[in-house]
C-alpha positions in Angstrom: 77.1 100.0 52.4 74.1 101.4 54.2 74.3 102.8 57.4 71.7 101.0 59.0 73.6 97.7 57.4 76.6 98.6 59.0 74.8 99.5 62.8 73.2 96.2 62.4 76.9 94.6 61.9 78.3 97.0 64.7 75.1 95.8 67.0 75.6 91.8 66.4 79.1 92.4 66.6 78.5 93.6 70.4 77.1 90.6 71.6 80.9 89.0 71.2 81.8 90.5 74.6 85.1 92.4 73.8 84.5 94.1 77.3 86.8 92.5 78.6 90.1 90.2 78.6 87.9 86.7 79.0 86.3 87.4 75.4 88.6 85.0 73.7 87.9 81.9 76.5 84.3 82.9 76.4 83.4 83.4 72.4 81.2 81.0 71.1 79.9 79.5 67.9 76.7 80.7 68.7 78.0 84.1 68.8 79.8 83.7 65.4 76.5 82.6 63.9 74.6 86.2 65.6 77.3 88.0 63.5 77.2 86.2 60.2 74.3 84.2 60.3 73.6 80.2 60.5 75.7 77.9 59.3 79.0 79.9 60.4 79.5 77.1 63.7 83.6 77.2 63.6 83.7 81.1 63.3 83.3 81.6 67.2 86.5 79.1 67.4 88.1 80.4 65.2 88.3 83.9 66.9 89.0 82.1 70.0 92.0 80.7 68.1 93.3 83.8 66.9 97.2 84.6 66.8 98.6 84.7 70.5 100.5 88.0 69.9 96.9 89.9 68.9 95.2 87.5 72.1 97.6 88.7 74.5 98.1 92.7 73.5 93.9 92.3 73.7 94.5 91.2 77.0 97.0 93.0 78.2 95.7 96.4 77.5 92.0 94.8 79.1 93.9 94.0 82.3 95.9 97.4 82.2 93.1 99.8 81.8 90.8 97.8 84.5 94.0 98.5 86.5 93.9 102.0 85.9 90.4 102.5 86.7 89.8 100.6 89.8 93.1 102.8 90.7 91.6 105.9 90.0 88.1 104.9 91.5 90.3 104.2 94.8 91.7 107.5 94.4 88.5 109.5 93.8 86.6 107.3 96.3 84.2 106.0 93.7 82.4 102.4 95.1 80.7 101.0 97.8 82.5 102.0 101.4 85.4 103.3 99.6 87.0 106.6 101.1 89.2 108.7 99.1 92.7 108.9 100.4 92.0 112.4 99.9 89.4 112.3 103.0 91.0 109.8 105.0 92.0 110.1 108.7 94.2 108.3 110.7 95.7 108.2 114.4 98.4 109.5 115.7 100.6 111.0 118.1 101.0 114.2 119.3 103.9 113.9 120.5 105.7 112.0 117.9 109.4 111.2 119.6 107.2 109.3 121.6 105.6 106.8 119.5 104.3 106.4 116.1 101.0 104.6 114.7 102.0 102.0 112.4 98.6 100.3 111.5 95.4 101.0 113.0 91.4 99.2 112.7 89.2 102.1 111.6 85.8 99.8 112.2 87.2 99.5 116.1 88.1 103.0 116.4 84.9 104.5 115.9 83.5 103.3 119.5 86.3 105.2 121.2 86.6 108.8 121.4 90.1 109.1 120.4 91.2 112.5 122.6 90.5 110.2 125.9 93.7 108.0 124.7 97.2 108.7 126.1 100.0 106.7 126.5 102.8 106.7 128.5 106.2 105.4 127.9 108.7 104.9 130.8 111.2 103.4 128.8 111.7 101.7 125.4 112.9 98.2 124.7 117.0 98.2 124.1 119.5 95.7 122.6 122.4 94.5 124.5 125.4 96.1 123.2 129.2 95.4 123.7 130.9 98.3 122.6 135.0 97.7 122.1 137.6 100.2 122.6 138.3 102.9 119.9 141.7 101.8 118.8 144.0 103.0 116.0 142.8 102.6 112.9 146.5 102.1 111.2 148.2 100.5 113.9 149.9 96.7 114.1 146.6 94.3 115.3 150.1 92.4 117.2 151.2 95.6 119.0 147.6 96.7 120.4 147.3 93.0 121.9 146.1 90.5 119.1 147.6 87.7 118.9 149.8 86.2 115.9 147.8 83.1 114.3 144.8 81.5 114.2 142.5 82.8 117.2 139.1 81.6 118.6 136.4 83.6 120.3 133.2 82.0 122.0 129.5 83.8 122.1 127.8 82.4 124.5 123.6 82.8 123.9 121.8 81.0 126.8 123.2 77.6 126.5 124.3 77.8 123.1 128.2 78.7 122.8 129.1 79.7 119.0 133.1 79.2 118.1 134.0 82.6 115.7 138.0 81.6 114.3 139.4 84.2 112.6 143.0 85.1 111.5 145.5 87.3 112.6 149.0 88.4 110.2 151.9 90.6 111.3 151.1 92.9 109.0 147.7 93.4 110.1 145.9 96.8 111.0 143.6 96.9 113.9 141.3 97.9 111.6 141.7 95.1 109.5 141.3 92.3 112.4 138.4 94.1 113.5 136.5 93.7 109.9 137.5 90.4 110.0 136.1 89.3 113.2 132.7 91.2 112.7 132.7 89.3 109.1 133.0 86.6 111.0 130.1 86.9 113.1 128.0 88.0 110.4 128.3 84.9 108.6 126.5 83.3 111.1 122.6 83.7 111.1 122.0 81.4 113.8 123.6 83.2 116.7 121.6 86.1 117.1 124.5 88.8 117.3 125.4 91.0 114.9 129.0 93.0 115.1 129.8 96.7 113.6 132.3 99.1 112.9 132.2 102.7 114.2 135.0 105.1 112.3 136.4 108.2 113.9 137.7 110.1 110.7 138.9 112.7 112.7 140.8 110.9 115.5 142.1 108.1 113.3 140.4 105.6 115.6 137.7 102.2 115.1 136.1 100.5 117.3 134.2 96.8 117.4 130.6 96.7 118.1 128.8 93.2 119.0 124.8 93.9 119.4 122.2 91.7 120.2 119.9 91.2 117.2 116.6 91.6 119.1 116.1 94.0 122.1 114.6 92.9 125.0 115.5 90.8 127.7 115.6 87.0 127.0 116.5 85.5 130.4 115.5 88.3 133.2 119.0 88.6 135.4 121.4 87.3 132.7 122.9 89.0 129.8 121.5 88.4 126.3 125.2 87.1 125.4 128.8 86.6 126.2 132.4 87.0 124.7 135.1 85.2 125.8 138.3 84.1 124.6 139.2 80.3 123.4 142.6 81.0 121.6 144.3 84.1 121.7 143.6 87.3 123.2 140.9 89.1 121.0 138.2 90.0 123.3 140.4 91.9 125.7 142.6 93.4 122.6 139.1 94.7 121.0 137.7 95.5 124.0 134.2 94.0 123.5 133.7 91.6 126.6 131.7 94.4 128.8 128.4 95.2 128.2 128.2 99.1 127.1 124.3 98.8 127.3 121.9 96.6 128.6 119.5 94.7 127.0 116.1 95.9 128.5 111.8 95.6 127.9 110.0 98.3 127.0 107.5 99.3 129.1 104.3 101.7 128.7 100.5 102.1 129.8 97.7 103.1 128.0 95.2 105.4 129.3 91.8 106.3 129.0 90.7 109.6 130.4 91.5 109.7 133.9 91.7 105.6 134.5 95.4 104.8 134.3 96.3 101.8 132.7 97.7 98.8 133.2 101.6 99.0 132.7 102.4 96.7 130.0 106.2 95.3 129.6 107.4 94.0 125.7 110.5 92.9 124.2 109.9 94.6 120.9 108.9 98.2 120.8 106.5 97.3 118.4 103.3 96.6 120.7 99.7 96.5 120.7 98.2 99.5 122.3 94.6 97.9 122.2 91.2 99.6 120.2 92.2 98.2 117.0 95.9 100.1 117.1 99.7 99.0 116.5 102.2 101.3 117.3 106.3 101.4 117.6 107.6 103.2 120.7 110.5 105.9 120.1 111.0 107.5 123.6 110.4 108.2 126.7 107.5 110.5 127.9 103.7 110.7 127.5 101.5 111.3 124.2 97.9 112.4 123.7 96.3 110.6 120.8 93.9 112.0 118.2 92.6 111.5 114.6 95.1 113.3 111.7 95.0 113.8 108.1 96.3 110.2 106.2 99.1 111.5 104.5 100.3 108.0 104.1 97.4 106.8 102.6 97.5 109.7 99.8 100.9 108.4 99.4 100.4 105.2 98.5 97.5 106.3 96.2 99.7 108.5 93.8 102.5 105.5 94.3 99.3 103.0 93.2 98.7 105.6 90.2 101.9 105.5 88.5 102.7 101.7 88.5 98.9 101.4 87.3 99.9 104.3 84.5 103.1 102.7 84.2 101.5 99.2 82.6 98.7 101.2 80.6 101.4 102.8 78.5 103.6 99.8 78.1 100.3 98.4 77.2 99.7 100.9 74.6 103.2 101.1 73.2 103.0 97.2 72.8 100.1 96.5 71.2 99.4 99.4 69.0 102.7 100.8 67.6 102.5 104.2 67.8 98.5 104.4 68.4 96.4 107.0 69.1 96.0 105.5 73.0 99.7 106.3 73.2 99.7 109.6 71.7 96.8 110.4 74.0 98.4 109.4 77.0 101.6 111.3 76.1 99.6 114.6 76.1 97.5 114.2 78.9 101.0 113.7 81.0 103.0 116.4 79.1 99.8 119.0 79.5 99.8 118.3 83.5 103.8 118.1 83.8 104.0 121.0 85.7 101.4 120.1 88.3 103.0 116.4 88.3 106.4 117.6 88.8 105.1 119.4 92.0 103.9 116.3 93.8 107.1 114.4 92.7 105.8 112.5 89.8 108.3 113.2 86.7 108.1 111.5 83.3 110.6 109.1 81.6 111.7 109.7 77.8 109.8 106.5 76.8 106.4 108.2 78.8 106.1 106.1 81.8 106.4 108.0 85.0 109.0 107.7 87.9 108.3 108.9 91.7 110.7 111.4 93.9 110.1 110.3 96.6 111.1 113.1 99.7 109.9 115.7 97.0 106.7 113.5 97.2 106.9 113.4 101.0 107.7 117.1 101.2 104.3 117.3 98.8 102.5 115.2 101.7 103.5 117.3 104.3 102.5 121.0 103.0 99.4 119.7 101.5 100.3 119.2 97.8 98.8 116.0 97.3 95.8 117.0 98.7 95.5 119.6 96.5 96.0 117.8 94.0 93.3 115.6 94.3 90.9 118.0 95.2 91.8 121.0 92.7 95.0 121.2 91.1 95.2 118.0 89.4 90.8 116.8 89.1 90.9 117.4 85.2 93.9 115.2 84.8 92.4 112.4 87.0 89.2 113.0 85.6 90.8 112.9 81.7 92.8 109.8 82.9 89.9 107.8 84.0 87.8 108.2 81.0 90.3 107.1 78.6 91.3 104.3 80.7 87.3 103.3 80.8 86.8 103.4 77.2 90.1 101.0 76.9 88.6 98.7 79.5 85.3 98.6 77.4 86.5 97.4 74.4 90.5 96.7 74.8 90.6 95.3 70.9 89.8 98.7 69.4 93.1 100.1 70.5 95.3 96.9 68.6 97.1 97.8 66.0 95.0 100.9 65.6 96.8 101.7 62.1 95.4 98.8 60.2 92.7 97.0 62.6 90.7 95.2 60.0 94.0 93.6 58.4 95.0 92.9 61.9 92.0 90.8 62.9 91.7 89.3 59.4 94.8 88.3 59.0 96.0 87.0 62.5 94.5 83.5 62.3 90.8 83.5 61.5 89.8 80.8 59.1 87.3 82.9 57.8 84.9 81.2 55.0 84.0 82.8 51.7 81.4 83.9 52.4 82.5 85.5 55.8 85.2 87.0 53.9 82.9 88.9 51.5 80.6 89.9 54.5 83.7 91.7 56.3 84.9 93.4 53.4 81.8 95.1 53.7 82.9 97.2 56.4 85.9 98.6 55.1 87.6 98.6 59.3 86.9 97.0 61.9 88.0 99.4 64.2 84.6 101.3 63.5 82.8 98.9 64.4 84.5 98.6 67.9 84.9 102.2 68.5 81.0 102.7 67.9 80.5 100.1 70.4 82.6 102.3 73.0 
């Protein structure tokens, strides 16, 4: 077969539109007729009939390499107002056991000048907390108090009293009454109080902890809850009817150069701080803000990398059976392990890659990842990217690899005659696809 034959094949064949994973919805007779001529209506539905398991590794691997390079274009910054994560800036504190920056508006920021914003925290928000008497772990329940039987205590939440029954045996520990009441309470969703068990190994003692579930205060002047006793004599024995800690509002300014703010109070100590920024309180004192390297956001790229990676090579492995795509990916991981390994990423036996994640954070803090992106590891994003593009071009090159042109002709086109002797012409039909790449 001439060559300029088969570029003429390879050029019709083009106007099919494997670019993508919509080729098979969008095929058309028409298209079928550009490839083999008039008269050849039902060829475009026939390809757009094909078998499901060619249709869906065509698609898959489409999906997965587009995946993998709008991932890497995130990471490298490529596209219209994107910022690498490698460049990226965010708040924070500097003074971190006083708050941190948990989300932030990056459009809003920029008409403030950062440095003028501190905050001051006079006090975070706190739970109510009952903390009961550290008793003998080992010891009868009957002979530190409890009561033999069936025993009731009430928790009383505003108006709301919640009955908690509960069991007590001869033979029981104090330890063991104690699990069973805070099982008990933790059974029920709806009243807003959780219960604990704090262990001293050391002095053989436990002790019964009833919290409330949200800090703050919820009626100013009155505790968040109660604990009384309705049959027998648990709340004394246990120790949990005085409040150890009291429920309290967080409460904090925010100011900007020398104006003092306006002191804010808040349940949660998750509040807004204003200029497009969240933050959760952590302590007393006062904290100057200003604009820090994003060490989160470089995080989440690498994190965004390997579960983009991670479907490319299933991808691969699925649809082509020991392909080339595979084999490539293999040794672009293998020839970068070492650099990989120090940002935390390691590889599984079957390829894919897995995440450490505190050696990753470690990485984050002591500038790995940056350098990563910036020097160490550029020739493994930049090999990456281009073998994920050419996938994404044409996605049905990289089928069955091994034996494309029996592949396609055998997986449910109802080719004609005369179509048949036209295809035998080109002895793979993987050429064709790869010179469209």
């Amino acid at each position: 077969m001439k060559r300029g034959t088969i570029m003429r094949v390879v050029n019709n064949f083009s106007n099919l539109n494997l670019n993508n994973a919509q080729w098979w919805n969008n095929v058309s007779a028409n298209r079928g007729q550009t490839l083999f001529g008039s008269g050849n209506n039902a060829l475009g539905q026939n390809m757009a009939t094909t078998s499901p398991a060619f249709r869906n590794s065509v698609s898959q691997l489409g999906n997965s390499s587009d995946a993998m390079v709008q991932s890497l274009n995130r990471m490298r910054g490529v596209g219209r107002n994107v910022t690498s994560p490698f460049h990226a800036t965010r708040p924070a504190a500097e003074n971190a056991d006083v708050l941190s920056i948990r989300s932030f508006d990056a459009n809003r920021l920029r008409s403030i000048n950062l440095s003028d914003i501190s905050v001051e925290v006079n006090q975070v928000a706190k739970a109510q907390r009952n903390e009961g008497a550290a008793l003998n772990s080992t010891a009868r329940a009957t002979a530190s108090g409890f009561s033999a039987g069936v025993n009731r205590i009430a928790i009383t939440v505003g108006d709301r009293q919640f009955n908690i029954d509960f069991n007590v045996s001869a033979n029981d520990t104090n330890r063991d009454v104690q699990q069973r009441i805070a099982a008990a309470i933790n059974g029920r969703s709806d009243i807003g109080v959780s219960a604990s068990i704090t262990l001293d190994t050391a002095a053989g003692t436990s002790a019964l902890i009833l919290q409330s579930s949200e800090t703050g205060v919820a009626n100013e002047g009155q505790p968040n809850f109660t604990v009384t006793n309705v049959l027998g004599n648990a709340v004394a024995a246990a120790g949990i009817g005085e409040i150890t800690q009291q429920a309290q509002n967080a409460e904090f300014r925010v100011n900007r150069g020398s104006a003092e703010g306006t002191l804010q109070t808040s349940r949660s100590n998750d509040v807004n701080l204003g200029f497009g920024m969240a933050a959760r309180l952590t302590g007393s004192g006062t904290t100057q803000l200003a604009m820090g390297r994003d060490e989160l956001a470089k995080i989440n790229a690498f994190r965004d990398m390997v579960n983009s990676f991670n479907g490319l090579m299933r991808a691969a492995r699925d649809a082509g059976r020991g392909s080339a795509l595979e084999r490539e990916l293999n040794e672009l991981t293998q020839s970068f392990g070492t650099e990989l390994q120090r940002i935390g990423i390691s590889l599984n036996q079957d390829g894919t890659m897995r995440i450490d994640e505190a050696r990753m954070n470690q990485a984050a803090e002591n500038g790995g990842l940056e350098r990563f992106g910036t020097r160490d590891g550029t020739s493994f994003i930049s090999r990456l990217s281009r073998t994920a593009e050419g996938v994404s071009r044409n996605p049905a090159a990289f089928v069955d690899a091994g034996n494309a042109s029996t592949n396609l002709l055998n997986s449910g086109f109802n080719f004609s005659p005369m179509q048949m002797s036209r295809m035998s012409r080109v002895s793979n039909v993987g050429m064709m696809f790869n010179t469209l790449r």
